[in-house]
N, C-alpha and C positions, 0 to 999 in steps of 0.2 A: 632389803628384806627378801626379793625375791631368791637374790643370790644365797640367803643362808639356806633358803627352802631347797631350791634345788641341790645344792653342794655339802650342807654342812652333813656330817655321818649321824648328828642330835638331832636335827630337822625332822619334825614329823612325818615329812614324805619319805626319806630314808630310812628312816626305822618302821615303814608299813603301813604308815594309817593311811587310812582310803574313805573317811567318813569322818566328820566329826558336828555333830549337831546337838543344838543348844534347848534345853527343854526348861522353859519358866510355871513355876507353881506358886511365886508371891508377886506382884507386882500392885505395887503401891505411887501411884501417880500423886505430884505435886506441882501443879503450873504445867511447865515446859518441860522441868527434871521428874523425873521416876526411878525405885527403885525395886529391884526384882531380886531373886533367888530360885532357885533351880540348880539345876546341873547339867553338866556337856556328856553326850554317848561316843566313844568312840570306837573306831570300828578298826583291825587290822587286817592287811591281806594273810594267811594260813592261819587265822586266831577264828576260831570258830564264836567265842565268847568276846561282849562287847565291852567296855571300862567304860563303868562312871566315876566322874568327878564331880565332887561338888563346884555351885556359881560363888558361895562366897559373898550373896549379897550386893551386887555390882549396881552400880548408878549409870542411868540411858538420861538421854535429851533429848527432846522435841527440835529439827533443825526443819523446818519448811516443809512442816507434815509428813517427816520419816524420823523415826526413832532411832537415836544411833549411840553406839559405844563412847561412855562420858571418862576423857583421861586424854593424855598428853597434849591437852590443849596448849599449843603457841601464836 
């Protein structure tokens, strides 16, 4: 992963962003799993104006009292 960050020309750090932060507005906790919504701001270097994205409604997990990204679990 790192390697496509630094090398790949599609990689977000090659094509400018210098920012990318994640802003929650619904977060509905169940147990351990929760699930939130928001959107990500991004930011690029000569882009004076920021891009939002929508979250899409993502699912987080409770691992040892940090909440963390729920997906490619193996």
């Amino acid at each position: 992963m790192e390697q496509f960050f630094r090398s790949d020309p599609t990689s977000p750090i090659q094509m400018g962003v210098t920012s990318y932060e994640a802003t929650v507005t619904v977060f509905e906790a169940h147990g351990d799993k929760a699930y939130i919504d928001g959107f990500f701001i991004e930011k690029a270097k000569g882009d004076a104006n920021a891009g939002n994205f929508p979250m899409f409604f993502q699912q987080i997990v409770n691992e040892h009292g940090q909440w963390k990204w729920f997906g490619n679990q193996k």
